[in-house]
Every structure is written in C-alpha cells, then in structure tokens.
C-alpha positions as CSV (number, residue, x, y, z in Angstrom):
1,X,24.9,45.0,-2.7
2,X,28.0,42.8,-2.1
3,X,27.8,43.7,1.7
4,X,24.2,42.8,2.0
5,X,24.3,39.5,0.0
6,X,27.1,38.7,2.6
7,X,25.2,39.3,5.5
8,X,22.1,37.4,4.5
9,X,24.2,34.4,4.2
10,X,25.5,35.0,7.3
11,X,22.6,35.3,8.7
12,X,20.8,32.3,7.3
13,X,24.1,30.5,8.4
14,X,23.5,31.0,11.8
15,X,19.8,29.6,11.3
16,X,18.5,26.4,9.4
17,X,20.1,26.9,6.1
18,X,24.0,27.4,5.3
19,X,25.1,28.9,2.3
20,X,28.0,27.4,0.6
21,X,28.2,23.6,0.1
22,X,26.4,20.5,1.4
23,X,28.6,17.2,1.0
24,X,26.5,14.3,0.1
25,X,28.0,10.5,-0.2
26,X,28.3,11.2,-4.0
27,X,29.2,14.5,-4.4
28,X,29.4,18.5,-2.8
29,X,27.1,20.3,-4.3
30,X,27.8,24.5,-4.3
31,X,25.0,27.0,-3.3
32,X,26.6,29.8,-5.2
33,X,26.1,31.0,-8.6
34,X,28.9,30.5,-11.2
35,X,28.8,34.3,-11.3
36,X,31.7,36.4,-10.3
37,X,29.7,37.9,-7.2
38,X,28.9,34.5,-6.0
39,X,25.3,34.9,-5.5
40,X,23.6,32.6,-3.3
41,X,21.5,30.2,-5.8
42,X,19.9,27.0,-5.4
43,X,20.7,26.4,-9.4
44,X,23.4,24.4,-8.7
45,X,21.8,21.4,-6.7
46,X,18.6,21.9,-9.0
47,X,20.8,21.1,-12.5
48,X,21.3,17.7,-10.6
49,X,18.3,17.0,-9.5
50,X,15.7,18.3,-12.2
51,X,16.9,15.6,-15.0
52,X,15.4,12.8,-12.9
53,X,12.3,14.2,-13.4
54,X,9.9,13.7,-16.3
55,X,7.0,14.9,-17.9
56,X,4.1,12.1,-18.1
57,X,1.2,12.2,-21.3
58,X,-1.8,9.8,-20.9
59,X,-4.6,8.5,-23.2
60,X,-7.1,5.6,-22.2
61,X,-10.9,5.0,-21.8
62,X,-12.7,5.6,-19.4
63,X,-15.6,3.2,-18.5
64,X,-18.6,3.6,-16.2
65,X,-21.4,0.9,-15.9
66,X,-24.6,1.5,-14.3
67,X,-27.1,-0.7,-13.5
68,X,-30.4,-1.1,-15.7
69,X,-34.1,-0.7,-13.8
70,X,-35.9,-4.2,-13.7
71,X,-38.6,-3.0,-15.4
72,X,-36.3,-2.5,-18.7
73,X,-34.7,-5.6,-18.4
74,X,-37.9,-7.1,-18.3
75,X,-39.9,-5.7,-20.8
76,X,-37.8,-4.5,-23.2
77,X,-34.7,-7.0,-22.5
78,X,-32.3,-4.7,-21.9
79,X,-29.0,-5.8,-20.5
80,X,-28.2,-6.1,-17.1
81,X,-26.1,-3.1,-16.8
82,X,-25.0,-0.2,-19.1
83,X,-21.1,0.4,-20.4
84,X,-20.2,3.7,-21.4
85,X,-17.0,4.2,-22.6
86,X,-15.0,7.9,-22.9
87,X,-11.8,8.4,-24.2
88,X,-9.6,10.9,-22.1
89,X,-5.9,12.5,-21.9
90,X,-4.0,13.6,-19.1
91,X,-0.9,15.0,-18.0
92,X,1.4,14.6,-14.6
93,X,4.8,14.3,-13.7
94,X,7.3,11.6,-12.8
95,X,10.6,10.9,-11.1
96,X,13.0,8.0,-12.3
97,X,14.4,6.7,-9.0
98,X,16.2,3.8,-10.8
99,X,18.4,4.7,-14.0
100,X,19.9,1.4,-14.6
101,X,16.7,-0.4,-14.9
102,X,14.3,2.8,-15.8
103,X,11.8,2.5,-12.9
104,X,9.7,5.8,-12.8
105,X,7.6,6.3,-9.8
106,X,4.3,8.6,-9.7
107,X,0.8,9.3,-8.7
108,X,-1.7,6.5,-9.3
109,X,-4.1,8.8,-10.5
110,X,-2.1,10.3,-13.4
111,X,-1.8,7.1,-14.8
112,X,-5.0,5.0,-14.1
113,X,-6.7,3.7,-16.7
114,X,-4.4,4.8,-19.3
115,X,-3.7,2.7,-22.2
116,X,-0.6,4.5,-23.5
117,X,1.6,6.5,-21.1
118,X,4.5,8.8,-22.5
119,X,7.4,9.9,-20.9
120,X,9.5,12.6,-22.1
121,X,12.7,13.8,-20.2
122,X,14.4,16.6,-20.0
123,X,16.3,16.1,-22.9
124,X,13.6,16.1,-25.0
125,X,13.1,12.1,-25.6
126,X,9.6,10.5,-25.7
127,X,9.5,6.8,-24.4
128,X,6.6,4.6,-24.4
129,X,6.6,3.7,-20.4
130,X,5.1,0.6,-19.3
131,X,3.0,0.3,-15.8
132,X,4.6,-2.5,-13.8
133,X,2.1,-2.0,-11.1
134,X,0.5,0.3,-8.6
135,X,-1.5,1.1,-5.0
136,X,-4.8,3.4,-5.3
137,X,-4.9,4.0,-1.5
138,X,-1.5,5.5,-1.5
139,X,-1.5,7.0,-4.8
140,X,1.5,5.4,-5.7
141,X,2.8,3.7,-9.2
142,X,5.7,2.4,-10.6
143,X,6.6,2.7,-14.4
144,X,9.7,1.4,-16.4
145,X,11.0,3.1,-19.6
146,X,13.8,1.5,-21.6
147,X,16.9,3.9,-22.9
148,X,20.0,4.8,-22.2
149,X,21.7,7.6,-19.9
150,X,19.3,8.4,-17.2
151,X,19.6,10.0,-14.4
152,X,17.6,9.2,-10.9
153,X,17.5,11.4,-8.0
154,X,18.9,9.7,-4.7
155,X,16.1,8.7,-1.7
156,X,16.5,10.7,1.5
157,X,15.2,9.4,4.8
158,X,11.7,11.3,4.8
159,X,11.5,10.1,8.3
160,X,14.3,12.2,9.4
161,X,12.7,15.5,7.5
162,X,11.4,18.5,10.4
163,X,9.1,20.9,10.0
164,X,10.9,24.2,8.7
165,X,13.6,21.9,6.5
166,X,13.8,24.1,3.1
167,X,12.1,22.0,0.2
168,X,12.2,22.0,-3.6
169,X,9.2,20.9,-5.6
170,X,10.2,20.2,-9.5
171,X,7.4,19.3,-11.5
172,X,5.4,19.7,-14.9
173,X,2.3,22.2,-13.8
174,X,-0.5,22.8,-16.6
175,X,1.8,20.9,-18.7
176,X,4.5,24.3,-18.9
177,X,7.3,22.3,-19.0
178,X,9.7,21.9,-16.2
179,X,8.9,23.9,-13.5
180,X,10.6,24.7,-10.2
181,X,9.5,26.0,-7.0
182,X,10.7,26.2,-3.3
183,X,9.5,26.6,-0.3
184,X,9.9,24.9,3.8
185,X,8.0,21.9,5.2
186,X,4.7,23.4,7.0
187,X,3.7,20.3,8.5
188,X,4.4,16.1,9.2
189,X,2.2,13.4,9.2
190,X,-1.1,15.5,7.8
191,X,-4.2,13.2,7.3
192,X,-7.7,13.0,7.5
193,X,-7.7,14.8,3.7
194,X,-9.8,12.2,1.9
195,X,-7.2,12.4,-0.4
196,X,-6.9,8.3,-0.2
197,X,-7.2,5.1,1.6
198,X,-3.0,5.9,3.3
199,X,-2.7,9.1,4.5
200,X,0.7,10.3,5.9
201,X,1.3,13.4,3.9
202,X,4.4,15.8,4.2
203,X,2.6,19.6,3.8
204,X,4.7,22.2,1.9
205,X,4.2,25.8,1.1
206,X,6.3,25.4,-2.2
207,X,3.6,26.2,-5.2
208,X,2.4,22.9,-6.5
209,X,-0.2,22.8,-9.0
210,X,-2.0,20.9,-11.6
211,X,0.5,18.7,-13.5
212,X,2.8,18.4,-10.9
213,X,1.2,15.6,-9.6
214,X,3.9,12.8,-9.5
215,X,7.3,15.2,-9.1
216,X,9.6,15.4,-6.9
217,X,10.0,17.1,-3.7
218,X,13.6,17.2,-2.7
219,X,16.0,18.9,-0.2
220,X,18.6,20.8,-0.4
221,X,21.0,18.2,-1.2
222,X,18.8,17.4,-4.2
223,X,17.3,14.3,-2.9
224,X,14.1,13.2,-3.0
225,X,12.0,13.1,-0.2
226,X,8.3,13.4,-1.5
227,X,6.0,12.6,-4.2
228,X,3.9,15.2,-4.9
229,X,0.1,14.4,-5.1
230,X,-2.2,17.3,-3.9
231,X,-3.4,20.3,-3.3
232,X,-5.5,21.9,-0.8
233,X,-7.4,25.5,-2.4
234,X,-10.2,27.0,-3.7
235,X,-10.7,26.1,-7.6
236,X,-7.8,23.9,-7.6
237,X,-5.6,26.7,-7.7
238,X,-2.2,26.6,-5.2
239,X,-2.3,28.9,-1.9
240,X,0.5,27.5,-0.4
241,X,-0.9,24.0,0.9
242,X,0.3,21.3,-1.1
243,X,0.9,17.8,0.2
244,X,3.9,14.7,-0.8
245,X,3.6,11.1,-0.4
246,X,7.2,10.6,1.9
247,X,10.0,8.5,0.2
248,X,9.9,6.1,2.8
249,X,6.7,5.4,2.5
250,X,6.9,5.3,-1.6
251,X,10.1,3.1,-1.5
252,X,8.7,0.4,0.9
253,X,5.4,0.3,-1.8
254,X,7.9,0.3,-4.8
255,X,10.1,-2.3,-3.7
256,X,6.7,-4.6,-3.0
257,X,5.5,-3.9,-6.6
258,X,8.8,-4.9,-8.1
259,X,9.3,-8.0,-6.0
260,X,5.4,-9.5,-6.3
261,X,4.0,-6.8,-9.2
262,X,1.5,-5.6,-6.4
263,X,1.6,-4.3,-2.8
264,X,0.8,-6.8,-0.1
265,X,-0.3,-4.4,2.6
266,X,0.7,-5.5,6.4
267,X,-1.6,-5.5,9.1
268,X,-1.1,-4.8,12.2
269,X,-5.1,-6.0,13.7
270,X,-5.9,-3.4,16.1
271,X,-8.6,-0.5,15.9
272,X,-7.9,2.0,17.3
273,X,-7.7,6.0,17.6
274,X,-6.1,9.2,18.0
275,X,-4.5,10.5,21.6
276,X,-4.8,13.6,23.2
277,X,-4.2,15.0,26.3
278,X,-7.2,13.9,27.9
279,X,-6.8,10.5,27.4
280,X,-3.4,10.1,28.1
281,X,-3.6,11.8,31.2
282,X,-6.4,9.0,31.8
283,X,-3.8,6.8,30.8
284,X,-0.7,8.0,32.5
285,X,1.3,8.1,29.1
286,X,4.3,10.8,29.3
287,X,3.0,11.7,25.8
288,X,-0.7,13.5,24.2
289,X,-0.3,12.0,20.6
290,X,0.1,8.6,19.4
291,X,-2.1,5.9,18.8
292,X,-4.7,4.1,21.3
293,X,-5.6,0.5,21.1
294,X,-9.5,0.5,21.6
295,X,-9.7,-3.4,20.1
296,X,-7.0,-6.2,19.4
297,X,-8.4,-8.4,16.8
298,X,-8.0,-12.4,17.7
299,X,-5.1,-14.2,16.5
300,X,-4.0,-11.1,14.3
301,X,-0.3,-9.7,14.3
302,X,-0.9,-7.6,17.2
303,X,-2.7,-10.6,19.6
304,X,0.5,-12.6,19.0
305,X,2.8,-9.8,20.1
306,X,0.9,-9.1,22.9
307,X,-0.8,-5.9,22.1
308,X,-3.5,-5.2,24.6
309,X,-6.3,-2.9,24.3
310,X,-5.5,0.2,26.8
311,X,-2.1,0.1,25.1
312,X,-0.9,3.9,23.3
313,X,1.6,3.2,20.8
314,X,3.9,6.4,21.0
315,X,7.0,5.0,18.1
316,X,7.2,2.9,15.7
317,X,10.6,1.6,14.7
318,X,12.0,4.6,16.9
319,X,10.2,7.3,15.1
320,X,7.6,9.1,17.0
321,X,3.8,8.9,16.4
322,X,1.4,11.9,16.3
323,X,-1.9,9.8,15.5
324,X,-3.4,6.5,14.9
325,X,-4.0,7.2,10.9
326,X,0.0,8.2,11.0
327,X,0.5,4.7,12.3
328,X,-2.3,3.1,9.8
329,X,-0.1,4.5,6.9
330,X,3.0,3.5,8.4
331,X,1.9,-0.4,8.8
332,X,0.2,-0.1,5.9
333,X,2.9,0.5,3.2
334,X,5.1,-2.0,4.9
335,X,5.2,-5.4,3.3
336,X,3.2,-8.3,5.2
337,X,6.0,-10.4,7.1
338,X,7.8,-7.2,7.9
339,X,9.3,-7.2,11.3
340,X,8.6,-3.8,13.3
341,X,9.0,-2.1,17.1
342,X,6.4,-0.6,19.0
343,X,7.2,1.6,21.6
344,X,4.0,1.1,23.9
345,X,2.8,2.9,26.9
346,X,1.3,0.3,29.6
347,X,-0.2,1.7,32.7
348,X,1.8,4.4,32.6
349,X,5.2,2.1,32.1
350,X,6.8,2.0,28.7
351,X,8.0,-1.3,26.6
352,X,9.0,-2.3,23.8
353,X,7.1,-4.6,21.7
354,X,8.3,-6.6,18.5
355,X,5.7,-7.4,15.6
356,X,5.9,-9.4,12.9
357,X,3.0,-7.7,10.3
358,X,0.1,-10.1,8.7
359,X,-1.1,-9.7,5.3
360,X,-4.1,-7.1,4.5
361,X,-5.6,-9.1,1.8
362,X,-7.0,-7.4,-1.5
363,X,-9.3,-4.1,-0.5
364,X,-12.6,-3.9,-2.3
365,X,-10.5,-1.6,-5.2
366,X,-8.2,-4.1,-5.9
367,X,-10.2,-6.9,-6.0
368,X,-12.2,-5.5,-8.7
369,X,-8.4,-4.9,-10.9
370,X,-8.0,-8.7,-10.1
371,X,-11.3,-9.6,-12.1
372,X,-14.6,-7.7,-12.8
373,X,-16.5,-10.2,-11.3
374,X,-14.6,-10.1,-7.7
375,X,-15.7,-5.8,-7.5
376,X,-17.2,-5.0,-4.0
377,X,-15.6,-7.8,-2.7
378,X,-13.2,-7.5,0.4
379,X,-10.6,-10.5,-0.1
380,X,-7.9,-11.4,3.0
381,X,-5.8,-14.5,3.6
382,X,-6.9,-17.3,5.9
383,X,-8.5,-20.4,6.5
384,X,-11.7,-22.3,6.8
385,X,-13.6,-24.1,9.6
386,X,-11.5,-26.9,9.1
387,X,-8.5,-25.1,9.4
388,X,-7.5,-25.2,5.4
389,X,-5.6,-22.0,3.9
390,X,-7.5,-19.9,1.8
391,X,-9.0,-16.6,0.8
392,X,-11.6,-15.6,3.1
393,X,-14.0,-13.3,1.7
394,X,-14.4,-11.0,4.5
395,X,-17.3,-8.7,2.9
396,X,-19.4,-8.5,0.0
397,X,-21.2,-5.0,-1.0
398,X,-25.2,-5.9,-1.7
399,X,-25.7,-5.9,-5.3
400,X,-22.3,-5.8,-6.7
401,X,-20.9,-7.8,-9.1
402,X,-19.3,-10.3,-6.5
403,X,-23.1,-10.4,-4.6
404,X,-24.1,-11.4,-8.3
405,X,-22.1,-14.1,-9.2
406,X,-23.0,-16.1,-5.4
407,X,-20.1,-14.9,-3.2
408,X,-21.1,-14.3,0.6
409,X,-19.8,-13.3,3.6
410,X,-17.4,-15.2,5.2
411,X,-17.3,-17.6,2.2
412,X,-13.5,-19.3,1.9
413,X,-12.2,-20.0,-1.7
414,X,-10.2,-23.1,-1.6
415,X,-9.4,-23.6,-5.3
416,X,-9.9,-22.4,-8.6
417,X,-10.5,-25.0,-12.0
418,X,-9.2,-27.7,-9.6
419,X,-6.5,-26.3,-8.2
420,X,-5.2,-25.6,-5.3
421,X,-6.0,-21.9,-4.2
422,X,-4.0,-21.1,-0.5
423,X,-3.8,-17.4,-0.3
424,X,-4.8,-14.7,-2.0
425,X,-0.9,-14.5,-4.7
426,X,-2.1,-17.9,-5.4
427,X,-5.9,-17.0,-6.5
428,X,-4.7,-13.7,-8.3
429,X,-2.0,-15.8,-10.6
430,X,-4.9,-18.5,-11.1
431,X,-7.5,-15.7,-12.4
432,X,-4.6,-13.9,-14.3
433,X,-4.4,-18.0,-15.9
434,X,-7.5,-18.5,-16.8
435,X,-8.7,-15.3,-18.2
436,X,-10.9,-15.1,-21.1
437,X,-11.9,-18.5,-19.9
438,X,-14.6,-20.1,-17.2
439,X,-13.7,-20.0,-13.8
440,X,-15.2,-22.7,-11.0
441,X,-14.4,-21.4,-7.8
442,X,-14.3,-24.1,-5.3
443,X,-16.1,-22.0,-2.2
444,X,-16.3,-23.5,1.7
445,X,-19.8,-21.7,3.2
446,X,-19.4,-23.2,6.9
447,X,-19.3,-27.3,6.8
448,X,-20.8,-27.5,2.5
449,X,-18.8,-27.5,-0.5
450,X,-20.0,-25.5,-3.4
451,X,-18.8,-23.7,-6.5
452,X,-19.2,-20.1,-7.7
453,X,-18.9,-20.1,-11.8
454,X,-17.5,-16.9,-13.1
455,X,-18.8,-16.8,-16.9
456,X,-16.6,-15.0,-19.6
457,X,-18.8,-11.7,-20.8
C-alpha cells in the first residue's frame, strides 16, 4: 500500500496538484496526515480553514400584500391592500472574513427578512449577529458579531482561479453541522441561471446542498475564493452542479457596504450582447467571446471614454471576457467612481480604453428597502431640465405603490421637507430622517414644481 500511495502522489505531482506543502504569505501548510505512513490528506489545510466558517439560524416575518378588488373597497370598505404576515426560520452558512472587527459575509437570501440572526462557530458559541447591509442582485450580505478569538479565512484572487483548480466547499448542509466536501472547478463565468440580477458564477462539482448556502469555497491553500449560493438539480438535491459568488466580486460589494452601508452599483451605459464567432468574424476581432457594444447611452461613463457602438470589449482590467453578462457583473459590483481598462477591439485594431464608472442608482428592489412607498420605482442620479442634481426617477411600474403616491416617469426629486435632495445617498439619509413622519417630496415634472406627500400608514 505504501508503494501505491507513493506513486499517486507522484503522479498527481506531475499534474495540477502537488502533494506535500503549499507556502502561503502566512504560513506552509502540510498535505500529509500526522500519521506515521504520511497519507496524503487535505485535513491539514481544512483545520485552518473550517473555523472561519459559521453556522447561521434565522427567524423573521414574512409579509405579502395584495391588492383588494374595487368592488370591495367600495362596497364593503375594505382597505386598499391586504397584509399577511408569516413567521418563518431558516438556516445557511457563513464565513467571517474579518476577525478583528467580526464582519461575516453570506447569501442575501439566508438572511432577508430576518429579525434575529444567530451565529454559532465552530467552537460551539452562539452570537446575536447584526446585518450591516446587503445586495439582492448579487446575493451578497455582510454581518458583524462581536467576541473575542476569531478566526477569518484569507481572500484569494478568484480572478486568477482556472477551470480544473481543486476546490473545497465547507458549509452547514440540512443544518448537519460542519460539513466538508471537495471537488475541481467545472466552469468560469456561468450565467444566464436566473439565479439573480449579477451573474458571474464559479461552477463546482464539490457536493453543495441546502444549508450551505453562504460557506466557503476555498483552495488548496485554504483560501477563500467563493461564496456558495446555489444549486442546479432535480428536487433541490446536489448532482454535482453547484455554483459560488467569486471573492472578488464579494469583496468589492463588501467593502462598499462597510464604507456607505449599501452598494452603489457602477455603470458602465452601454447595451450590449454576447460574441460569437460569427460576429466577430463580421467584426474582424482576433477573439469569439467578449462583449459587443450594440448602444452607448448619451453622456454615460462609456460616451465620455469613447466607447462606440461596433466596439467588442475582450478584457476588463486585463482579465479576459467570455460574455457581455460576465462584464455586466464585473461593472456592476464595482463601486461608482471606480477607475477600470477596457481592452476593445475596433475595426479589427485593438486599444485600450480607460473608464471612470457612473453610479447605477437604486434598482426597483432596493428602492422599495429605502421606503414602502418608493416600491416599483427605478431611482438613478442626475439632473433636471435646468441642469439641477437630483434623483431622476427613471421608471415607475403601473399601479405600484410609487404610481400611487404621484410619482412619474422622468419625474426629478430635488428635495425632501425642504431640503436639499442631490443624489440618491442624500434622499436615502433624508427618508432614513424622517421616518415615521410626513414626507413632501419637492418633484420637477419638465418646467412645474410640485410635491408628492408620502403619508405615514
């Protein structure tokens, strides 16, 4: 047996994996076993890494509202709308990326709408964790416990990850306890899942399931290079397709929630779509994937650059692109005002193109977080016909509560109770101000002045 053990890891050696220790910045961690036969074992990096990752208990309400017939309201005066309320508990996992100051990082949807959230580490300690913020398109949401002797699990570079890297997923599936699989990375850059708004998944065949949902995905130097979030299977059950948010992409939307206590999305202001080789032979670009301009929106981030439509975007800060929803994610989890490359393909010549990102605005989702009364609104930084800052409202969803209360279209809020409102930060501390109180929007609708009252329910 001795013989054969010795010849696998000679084997595996020669290929993507090397038996016998990886030297980090921090420390060497062995891949034998502390047995006498030296048995080739991923235990030793995995006693690192597993304390950084926690088990996460929920309990909230759930509330739904839906809207009352006429008819009843008339007749019988019923309310305008029906609020049901459902109590609920959950479970996921975490992973505490921050020891000194307990930041926890994991799914959005473990921990929406939770009114309590428990951590309990691998030690067996139970801390109430409170939610310093969070991204639904991305999935992604940052928590902070308070105690002492934590451990967090380094960042890797996801960006530098290749399909066939060995993986580790360490998670809390069914709510077992700590649970440990492994496996390779199948694929890079997987979207089009309708899993959320941001889709730039890593794919893994390591077993994830239920509960693990926020954990760690980490290499073989123990550091973390995914959040686990779904699944892709029949019944919800694992068959080797599971998908992780990258740590890049989690650690530029972590280090926005920290710094503002929300994600201000960038915006690049192009659409656009996917390349293949069709089109770039059309195109003359050396490359079949990447992302082509079809549209550069007016006096967006892109127009200034000097994006042009025609243009295929084939890197983005050196890293290549294999799609336009690869590069949607990628701008979109960077902060506005961040400074980015483009490497372009133009008429079959490419250049290099530095962009300085807008801001997104609010999405319809987290407009609605701001206040009730903004839901099925679409809110974005800008300025009126004048040429005054201000929060356009750049959509309004017939008959939602934002329709209800008078907001259109194209309508620019100026101020809020008198003052001053100049982008969107500015209206969400105002509302955060005044709530439980009345709020006079001060509204421009083309050349008129007028004000949309927001009553307290």
């Amino acid at each position: 047996m001795k013989a054969i053990y010795r010849q696998i890891a000679v084997c595996v050696t020669a290929g993507a994996l090397a038996f016998g220790t990886v030297t980090t910045a921090s420390a060497s961690i062995p891949f034998f076993s502390s047995s006498k036969d030296e048995v080739p074992s991923l235990a030793p990096m995995i006693e690192k890494a597993s304390p950084a990752v926690v088990s996460i208990s929920v309990e909230g309400v759930q509330v739904t509202r839906q809207q009352v017939p006429e008819m009843f309201r008339e007749f019988f005066g019923a309310p305008n709308e029906q609020v049901r309320e459902r109590p609920f508990r959950g479970m996921g996992s975490g992973v505490i990326i921050d020891a000194e100051k307990g930041y926890v990082v994991t799914n959005n949807h473990v921990v929406d709408n939770a009114n309590e959230i428990t951590v309990k580490l691998i030690d067996g300690r139970e801390l109430i964790a409170k939610k310093l913020g969070a991204d639904e398109q991305s999935d992604v949401a940052l928590l902070q416990i308070e105690a002492d002797d934590l451990i967090e699990v380094p960042l890797a570079d996801s960006d530098e990850l290749r399909v066939g890297d060995f993986v580790v997923a360490i998670g809390n599936p069914f709510g077992l306890g700590q649970t440990v699989t492994s496996g390779i990375v199948s694929a890079l850059g997987r979207s089009g899942l309708n899993i959320g708004g941001l889709e730039d998944f890593i794919q893994t065949d390591a077993a994830i399931n239920r509960g693990n949902s926020g954990g760690a995905l980490v290499n073989l130097r123990g550091e973390l290079v995914g959040i686990n979030t779904a699944i892709f299977g029949p019944n919800g059950g694992n068959v080797g397709i599971g998908f992780a948010i990258p740590s890049t992409m989690m650690d530029n939307l972590v280090k926005q929630i920290i710094e503002f206590g929300e994600v201000r999305r960038g915006l690049l202001g192009i659409l656009g779509s996917n390349v293949d080789a069709g089109l770039a032979e059309a195109m003359r670009s050396p490359s079949n994937k990447g992302a082509f301009v079809d549209e550069v929106v007016d006096d967006s981030a892109a127009d200034k650059a000097g994006l042009s439509a025609g243009d295929i975007i084939t890197e983005i800060n050196g890293k290549a692109l294999s799609s336009f929803d690869e590069l949607r994610a990628k701008v979109g989890s960077m902060g506005a005002g961040a400074e980015v490359e483009l490497t372009i393909v133009r008429e079959g010549k490419e250049q290099k193109i530095n962009v300085t990102l807008g801001d997104a605005g609010l999405p319809p989702e987290q407009a609605k977080e701001m206040h009730p009364a903004f839901e099925g609104s679409e809110l974005s930084n800008g300025q009126d016909a004048a040429g005054n800052a201000g929060v356009v409202v750049s959509s309004v969803e017939p008959r939602s509560p934002a329709a209800r209360i008078g907001l259109r279209d194209d309508d620019v809020i100026i101020g809020l109770n008198r003052q001053r409102v100049n982008n969107v930060s500015d209206l969400r501390r105002l509302v955060e101000e005044s709530k439980g109180n009345v709020i006079a929007l001060n509204v421009k609708r083309g050349n008129s002045a007028i004000y949309v009252v927001i009553r307290p329910q």
